[in-house]
N, CA and C atoms as a LAMMPS dump frame, in Angstrom:
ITEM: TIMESTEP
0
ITEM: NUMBER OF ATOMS
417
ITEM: BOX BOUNDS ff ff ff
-5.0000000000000000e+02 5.0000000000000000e+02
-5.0000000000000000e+02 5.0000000000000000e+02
-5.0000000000000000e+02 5.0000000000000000e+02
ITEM: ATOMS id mol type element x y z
1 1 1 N -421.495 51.963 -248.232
2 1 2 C -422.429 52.335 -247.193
3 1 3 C -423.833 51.922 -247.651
4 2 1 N -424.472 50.445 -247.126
5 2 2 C -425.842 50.5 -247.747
6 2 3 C -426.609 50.764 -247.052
7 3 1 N -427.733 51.33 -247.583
8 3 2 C -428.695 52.081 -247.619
9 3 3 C -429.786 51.65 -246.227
10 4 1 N -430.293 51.742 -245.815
11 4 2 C -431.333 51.149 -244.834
12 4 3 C -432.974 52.039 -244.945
13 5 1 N -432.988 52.949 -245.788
14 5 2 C -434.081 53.698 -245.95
15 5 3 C -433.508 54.972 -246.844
16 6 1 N -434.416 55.148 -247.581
17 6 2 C -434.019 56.249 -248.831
18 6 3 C -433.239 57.513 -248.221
19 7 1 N -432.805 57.706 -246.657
20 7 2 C -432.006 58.907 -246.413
21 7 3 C -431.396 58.67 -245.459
22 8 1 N -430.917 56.992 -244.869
23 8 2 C -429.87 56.806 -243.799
24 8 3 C -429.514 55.432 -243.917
25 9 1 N -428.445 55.421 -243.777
26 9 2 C -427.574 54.25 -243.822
27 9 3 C -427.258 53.397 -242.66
28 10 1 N -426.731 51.989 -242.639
29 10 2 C -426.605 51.165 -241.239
30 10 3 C -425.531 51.773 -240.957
31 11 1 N -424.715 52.165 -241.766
32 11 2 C -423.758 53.236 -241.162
33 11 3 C -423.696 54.113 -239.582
34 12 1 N -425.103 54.977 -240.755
35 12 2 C -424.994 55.83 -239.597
36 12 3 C -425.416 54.99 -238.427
37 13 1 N -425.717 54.327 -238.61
38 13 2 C -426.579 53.556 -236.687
39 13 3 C -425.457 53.348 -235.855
40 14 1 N -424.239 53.05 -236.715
41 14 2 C -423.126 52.839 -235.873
42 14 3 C -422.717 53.195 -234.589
43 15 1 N -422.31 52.9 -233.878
44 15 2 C -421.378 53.438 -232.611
45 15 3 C -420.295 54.09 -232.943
46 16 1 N -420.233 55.425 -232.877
47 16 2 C -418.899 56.264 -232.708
48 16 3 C -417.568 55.492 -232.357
49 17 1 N -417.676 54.356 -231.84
50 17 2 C -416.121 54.046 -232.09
51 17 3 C -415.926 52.662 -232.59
52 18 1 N -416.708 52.711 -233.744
53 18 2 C -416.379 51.835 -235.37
54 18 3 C -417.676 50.905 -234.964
55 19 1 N -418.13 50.718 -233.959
56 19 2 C -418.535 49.077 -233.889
57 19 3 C -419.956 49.082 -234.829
58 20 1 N -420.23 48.272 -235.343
59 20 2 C -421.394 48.101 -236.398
60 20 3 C -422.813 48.315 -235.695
61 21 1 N -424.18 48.624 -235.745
62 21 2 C -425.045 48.305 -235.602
63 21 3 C -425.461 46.843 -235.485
64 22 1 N -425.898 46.103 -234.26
65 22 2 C -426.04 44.455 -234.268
66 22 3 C -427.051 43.935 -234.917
67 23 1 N -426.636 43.153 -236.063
68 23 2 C -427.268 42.568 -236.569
69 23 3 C -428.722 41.774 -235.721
70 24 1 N -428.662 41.12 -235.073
71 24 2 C -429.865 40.386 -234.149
72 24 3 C -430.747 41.393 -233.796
73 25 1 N -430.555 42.999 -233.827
74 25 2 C -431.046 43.767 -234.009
75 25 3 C -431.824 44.436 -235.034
76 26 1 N -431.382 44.132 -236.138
77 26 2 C -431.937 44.685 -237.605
78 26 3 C -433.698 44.972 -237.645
79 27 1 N -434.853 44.141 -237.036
80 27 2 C -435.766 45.004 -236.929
81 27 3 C -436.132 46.518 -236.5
82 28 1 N -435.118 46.076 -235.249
83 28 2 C -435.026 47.625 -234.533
84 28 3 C -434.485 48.855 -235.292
85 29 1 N -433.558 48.413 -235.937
86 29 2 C -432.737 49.413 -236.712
87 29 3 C -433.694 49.597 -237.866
88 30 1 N -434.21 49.39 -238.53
89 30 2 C -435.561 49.185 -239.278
90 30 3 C -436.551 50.084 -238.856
91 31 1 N -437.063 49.845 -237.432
92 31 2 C -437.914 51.12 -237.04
93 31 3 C -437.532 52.161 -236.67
94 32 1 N -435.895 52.593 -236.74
95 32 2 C -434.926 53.578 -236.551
96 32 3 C -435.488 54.119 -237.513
97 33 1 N -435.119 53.476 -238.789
98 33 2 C -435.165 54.315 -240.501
99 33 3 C -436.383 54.545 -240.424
100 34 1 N -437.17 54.071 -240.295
101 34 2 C -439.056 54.472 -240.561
102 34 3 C -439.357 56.044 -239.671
103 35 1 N -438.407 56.126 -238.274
104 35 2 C -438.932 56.706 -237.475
105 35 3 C -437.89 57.883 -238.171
106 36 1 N -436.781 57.721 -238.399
107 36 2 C -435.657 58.717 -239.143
108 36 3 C -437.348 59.479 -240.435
109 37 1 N -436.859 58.539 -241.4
110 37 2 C -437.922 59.134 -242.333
111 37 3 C -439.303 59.74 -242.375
112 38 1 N -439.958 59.231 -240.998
113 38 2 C -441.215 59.675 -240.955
114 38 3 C -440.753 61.619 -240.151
115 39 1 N -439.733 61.564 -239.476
116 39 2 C -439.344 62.274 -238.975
117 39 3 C -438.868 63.882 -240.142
118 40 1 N -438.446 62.844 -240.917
119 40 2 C -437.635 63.833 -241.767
120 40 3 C -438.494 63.957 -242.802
121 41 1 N -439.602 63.649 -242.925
122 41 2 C -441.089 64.004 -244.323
123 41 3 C -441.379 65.379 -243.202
124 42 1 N -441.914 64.906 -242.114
125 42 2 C -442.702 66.129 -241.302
126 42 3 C -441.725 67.511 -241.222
127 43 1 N -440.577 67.453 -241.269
128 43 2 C -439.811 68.824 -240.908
129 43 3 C -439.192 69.323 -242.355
130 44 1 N -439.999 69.048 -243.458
131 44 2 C -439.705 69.237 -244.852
132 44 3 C -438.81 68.694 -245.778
133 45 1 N -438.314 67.365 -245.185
134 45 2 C -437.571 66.798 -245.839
135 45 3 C -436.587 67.228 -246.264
136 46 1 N -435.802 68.185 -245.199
137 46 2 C -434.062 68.795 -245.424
138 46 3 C -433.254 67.675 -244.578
139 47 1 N -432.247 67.746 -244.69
140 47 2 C -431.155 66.768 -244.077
141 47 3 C -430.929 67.038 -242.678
142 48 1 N -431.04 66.058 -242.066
143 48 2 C -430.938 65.591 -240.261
144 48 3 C -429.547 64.724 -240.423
145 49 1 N -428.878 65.674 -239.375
146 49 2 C -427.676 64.548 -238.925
147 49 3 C -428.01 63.824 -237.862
148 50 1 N -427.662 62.311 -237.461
149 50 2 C -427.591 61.239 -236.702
150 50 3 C -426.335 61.947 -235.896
151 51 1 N -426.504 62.421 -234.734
152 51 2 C -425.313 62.331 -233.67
153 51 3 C -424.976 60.985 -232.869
154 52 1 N -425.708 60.314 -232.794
155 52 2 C -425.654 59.157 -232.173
156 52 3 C -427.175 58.293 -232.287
157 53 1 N -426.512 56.875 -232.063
158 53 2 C -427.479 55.742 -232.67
159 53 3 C -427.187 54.731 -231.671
160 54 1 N -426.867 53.541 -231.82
161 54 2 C -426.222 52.597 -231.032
162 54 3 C -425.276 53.169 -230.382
163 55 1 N -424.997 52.623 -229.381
164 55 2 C -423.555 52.655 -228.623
165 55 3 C -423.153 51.454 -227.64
166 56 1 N -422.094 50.918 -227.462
167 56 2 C -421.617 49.65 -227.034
168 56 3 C -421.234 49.977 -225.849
169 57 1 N -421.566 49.527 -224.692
170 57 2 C -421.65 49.504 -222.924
171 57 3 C -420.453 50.708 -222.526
172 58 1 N -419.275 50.079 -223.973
173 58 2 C -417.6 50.611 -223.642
174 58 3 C -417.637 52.072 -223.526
175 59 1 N -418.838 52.344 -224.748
176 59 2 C -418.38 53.92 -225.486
177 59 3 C -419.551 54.681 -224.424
178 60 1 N -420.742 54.038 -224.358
179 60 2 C -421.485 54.936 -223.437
180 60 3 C -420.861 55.303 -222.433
181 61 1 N -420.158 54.162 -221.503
182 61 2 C -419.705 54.667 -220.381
183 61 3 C -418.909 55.763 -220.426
184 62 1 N -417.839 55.63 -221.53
185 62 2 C -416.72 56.773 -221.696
186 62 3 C -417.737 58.101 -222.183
187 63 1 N -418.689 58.329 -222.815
188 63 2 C -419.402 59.83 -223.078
189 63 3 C -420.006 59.796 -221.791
190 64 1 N -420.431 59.331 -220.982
191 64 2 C -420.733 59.527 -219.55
192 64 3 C -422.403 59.746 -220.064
193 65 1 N -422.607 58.687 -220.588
194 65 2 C -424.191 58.138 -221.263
195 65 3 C -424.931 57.309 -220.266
196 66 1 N -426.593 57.813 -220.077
197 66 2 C -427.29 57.091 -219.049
198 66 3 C -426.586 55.525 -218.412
199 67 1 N -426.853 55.23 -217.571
200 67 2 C -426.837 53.922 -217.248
201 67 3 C -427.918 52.929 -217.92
202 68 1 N -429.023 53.235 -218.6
203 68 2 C -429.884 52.487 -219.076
204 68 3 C -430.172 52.966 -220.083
205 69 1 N -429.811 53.465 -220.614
206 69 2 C -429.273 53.746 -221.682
207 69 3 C -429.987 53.421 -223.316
208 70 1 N -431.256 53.883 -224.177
209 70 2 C -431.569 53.561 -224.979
210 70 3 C -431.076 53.223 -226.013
211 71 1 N -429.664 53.563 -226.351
212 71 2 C -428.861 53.566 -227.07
213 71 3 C -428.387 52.302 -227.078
214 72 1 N -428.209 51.879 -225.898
215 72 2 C -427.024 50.622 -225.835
216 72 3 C -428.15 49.371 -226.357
217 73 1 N -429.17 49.788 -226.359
218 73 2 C -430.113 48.407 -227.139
219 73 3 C -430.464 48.711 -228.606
220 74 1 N -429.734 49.926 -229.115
221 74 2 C -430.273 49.857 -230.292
222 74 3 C -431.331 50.323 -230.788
223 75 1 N -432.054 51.479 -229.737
224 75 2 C -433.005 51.839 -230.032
225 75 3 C -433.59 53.269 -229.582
226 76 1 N -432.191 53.882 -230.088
227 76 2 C -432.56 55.37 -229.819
228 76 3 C -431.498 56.104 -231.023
229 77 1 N -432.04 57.393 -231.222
230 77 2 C -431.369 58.303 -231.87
231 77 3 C -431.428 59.697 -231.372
232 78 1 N -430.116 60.17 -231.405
233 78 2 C -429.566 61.739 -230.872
234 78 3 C -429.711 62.577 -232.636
235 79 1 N -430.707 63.129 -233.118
236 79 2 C -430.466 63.834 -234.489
237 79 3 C -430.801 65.561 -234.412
238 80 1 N -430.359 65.707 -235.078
239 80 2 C -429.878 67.486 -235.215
240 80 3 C -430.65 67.688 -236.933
241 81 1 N -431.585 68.368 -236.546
242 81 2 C -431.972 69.586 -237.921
243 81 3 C -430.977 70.664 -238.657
244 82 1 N -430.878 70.114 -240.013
245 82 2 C -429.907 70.9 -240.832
246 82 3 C -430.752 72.71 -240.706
247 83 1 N -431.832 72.809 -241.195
248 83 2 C -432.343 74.122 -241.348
249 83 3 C -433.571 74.676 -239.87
250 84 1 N -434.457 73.927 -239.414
251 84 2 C -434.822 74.332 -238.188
252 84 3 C -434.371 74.798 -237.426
253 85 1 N -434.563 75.711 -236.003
254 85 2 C -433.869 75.656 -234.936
255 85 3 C -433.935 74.599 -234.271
256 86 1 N -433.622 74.434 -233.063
257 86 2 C -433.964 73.239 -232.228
258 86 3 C -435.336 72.923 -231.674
259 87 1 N -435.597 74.241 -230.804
260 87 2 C -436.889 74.146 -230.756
261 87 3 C -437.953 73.966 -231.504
262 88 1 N -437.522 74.433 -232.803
263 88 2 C -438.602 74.328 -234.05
264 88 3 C -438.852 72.45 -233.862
265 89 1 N -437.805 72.123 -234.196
266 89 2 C -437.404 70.675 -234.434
267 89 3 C -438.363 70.192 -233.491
268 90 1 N -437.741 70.25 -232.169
269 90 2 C -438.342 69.421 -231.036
270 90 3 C -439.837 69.687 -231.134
271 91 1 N -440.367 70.831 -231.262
272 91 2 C -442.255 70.883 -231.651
273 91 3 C -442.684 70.315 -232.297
274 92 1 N -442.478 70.747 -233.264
275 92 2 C -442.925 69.56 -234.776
276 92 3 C -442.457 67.987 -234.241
277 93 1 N -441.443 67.304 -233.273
278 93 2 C -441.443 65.727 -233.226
279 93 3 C -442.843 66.044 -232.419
280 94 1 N -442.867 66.5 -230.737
281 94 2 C -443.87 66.617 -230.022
282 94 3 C -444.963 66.408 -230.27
283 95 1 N -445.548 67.779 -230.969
284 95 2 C -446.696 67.363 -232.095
285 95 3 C -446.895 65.971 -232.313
286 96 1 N -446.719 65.927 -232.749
287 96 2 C -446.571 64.016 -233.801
288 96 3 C -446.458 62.963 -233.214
289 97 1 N -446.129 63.137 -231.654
290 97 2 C -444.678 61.717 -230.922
291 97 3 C -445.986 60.655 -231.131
292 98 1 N -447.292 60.818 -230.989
293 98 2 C -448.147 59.763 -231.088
294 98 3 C -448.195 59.134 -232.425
295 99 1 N -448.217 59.762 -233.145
296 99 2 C -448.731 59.24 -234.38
297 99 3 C -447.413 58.765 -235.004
298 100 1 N -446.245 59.188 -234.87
299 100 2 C -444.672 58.738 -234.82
300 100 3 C -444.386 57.374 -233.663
301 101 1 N -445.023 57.298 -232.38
302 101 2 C -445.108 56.103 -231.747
303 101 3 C -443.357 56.331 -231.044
304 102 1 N -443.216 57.334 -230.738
305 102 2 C -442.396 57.803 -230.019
306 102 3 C -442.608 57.451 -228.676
307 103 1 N -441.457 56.88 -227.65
308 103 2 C -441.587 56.175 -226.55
309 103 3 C -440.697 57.258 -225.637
310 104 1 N -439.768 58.016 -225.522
311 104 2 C -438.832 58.585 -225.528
312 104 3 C -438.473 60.013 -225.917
313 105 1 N -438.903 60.972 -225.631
314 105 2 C -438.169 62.293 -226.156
315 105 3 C -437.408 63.315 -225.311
316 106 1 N -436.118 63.606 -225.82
317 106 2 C -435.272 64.838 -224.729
318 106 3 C -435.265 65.792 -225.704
319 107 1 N -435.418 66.736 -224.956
320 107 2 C -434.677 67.904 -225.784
321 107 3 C -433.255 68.233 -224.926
322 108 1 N -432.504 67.8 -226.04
323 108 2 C -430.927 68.9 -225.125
324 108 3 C -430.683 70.598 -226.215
325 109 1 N -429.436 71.172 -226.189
326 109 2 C -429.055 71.884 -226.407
327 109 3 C -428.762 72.202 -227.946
328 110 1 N -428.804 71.061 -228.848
329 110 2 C -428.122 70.81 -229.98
330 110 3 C -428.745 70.033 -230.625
331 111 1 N -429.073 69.086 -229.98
332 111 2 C -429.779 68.13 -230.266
333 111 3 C -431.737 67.25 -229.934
334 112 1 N -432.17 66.491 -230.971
335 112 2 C -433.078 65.88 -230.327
336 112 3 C -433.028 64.521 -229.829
337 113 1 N -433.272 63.775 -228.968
338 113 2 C -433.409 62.345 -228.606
339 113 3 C -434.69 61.653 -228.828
340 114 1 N -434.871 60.6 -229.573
341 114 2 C -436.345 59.899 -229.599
342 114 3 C -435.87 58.555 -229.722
343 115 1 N -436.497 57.581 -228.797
344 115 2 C -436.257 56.377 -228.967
345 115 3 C -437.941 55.504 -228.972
346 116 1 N -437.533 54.484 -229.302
347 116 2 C -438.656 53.244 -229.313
348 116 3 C -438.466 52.357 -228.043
349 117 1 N -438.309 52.646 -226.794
350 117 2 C -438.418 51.891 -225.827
351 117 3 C -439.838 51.133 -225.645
352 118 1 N -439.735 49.888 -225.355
353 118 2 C -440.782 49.423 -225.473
354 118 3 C -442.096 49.974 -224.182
355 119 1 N -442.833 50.655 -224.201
356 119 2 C -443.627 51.035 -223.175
357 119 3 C -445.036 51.77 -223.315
358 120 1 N -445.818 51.386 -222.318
359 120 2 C -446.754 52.104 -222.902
360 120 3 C -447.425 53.788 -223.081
361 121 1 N -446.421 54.425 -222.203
362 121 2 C -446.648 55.726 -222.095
363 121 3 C -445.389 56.673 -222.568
364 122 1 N -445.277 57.631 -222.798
365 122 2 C -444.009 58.165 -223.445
366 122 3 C -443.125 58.869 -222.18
367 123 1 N -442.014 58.726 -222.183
368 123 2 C -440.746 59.312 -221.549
369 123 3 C -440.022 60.738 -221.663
370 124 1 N -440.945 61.967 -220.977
371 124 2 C -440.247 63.319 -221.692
372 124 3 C -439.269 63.736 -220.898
373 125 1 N -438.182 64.411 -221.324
374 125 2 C -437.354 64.917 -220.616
375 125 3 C -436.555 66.387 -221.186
376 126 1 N -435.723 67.182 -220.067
377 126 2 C -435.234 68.602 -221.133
378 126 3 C -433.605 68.162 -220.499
379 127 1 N -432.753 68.134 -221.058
380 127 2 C -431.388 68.373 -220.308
381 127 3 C -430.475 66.955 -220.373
382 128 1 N -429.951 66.763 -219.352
383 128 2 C -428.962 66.096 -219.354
384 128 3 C -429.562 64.53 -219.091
385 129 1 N -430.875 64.068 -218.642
386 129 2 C -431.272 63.332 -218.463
387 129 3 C -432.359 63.634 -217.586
388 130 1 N -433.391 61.691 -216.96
389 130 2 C -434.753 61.851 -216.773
390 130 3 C -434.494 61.042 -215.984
391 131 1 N -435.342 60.332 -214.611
392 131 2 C -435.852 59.719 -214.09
393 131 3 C -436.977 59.06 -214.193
394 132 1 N -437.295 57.794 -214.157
395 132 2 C -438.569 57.14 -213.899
396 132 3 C -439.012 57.225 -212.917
397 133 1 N -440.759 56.471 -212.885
398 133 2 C -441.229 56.206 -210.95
399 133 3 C -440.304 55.612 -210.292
400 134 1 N -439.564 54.802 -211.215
401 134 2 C -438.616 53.387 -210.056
402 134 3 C -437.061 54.541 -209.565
403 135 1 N -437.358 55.421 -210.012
404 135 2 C -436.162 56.207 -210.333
405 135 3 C -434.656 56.039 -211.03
406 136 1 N -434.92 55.077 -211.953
407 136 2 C -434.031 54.612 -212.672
408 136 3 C -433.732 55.926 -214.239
409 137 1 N -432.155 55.854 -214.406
410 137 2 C -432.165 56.929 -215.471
411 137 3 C -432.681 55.824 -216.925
412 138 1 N -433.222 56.725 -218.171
413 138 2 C -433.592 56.185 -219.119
414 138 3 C -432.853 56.724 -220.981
415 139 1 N -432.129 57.764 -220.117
416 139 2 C -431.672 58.488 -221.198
417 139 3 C -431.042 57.967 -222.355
C-alpha cells in the first residue's frame, strides 16, 4: 500500500469495488492528500477514516450516488472522525473551508463530504444531497 501523504494511501482513494484511483488523475489525488492532511493537522491529528474517494460511473450508480457526482472525477472525499463528533468535525472543516480551499461541503449523518470541484464559490449542503442555480445535483 504506498503511501501518498504521511497518513493516506492511493489505496484508500480507491473505489469500493477494487478499481484503482486513475492515474491521469494523480494531481488530483495529490490535492486529496494535502486536503486529507491539512484536514487532519486542524482536528488534532487523530485518525480519519476515508468512506469513500473515487468511484467508477458502475459503483456510483449502484450506491444510488449523485448524478454528477464529485467522486466519479476523482475529486471528492466522504471521511469520518475517529474521536470528534460529527458536528464537531464538520465546524472545525467550516471554519477553515477557505483557507483549506474547499469547493464542496455536506454534512450527512456519519459522515463529512469535501471536494475540490473546480469553482469559484463553495457548494454547502446538509443531507442526502444539493442543487445548483442550473439545478443540477453536485453531490
Amino acid at each position: 500500500m504506498k503511501k501518498l501523504s504521511k497518513n493516506i494511501s492511493w489505496s484508500e482513494l480507491k473505489c469500493k469495488d477494487g478499481t484503482p484511483y486513475p492515474e491521469k488523475w494523480e494531481d488530483r489525488g495529490r490535492r486529496l492528500a494535502e486536503l486529507f492532511e491539512d484536514i487532519r493537522n486542524l482536528t488534532g491529528n487523530f485518525p480519519i477514516e476515508v468512506y469513500s474517494a473515487y468511484r467508477t460511473e458502475e459503483w456510483n450508480r449502484k450506491i444510488k450516488g449523485a448524478r454528477n457526482s464529485q467522486h466519479k472525477l476523482g475529486r471528492a472525499l466522504d471521511l469520518h472522525h475517529s474521536v470528534l463528533t460529527n458536528n464537531e468535525f464538520y465546524e472545525i472543516i467550516w471554519t477553515n473551508r477557505e483557507e483549506l480551499r474547499i469547493r464542496g461541503l455536506g454534512r450527512y449523518k456519519t459522515f463529512i463530504h469535501v471536494d475540490i470541484r473546480p469553482s469559484d464559490k463553495i457548494v454547502v449542503w446538509l443531507g442526502s444531497g444539493v442543487k445548483d442555480s442550473q439545478g443540477k445535483e453536485n453531490a
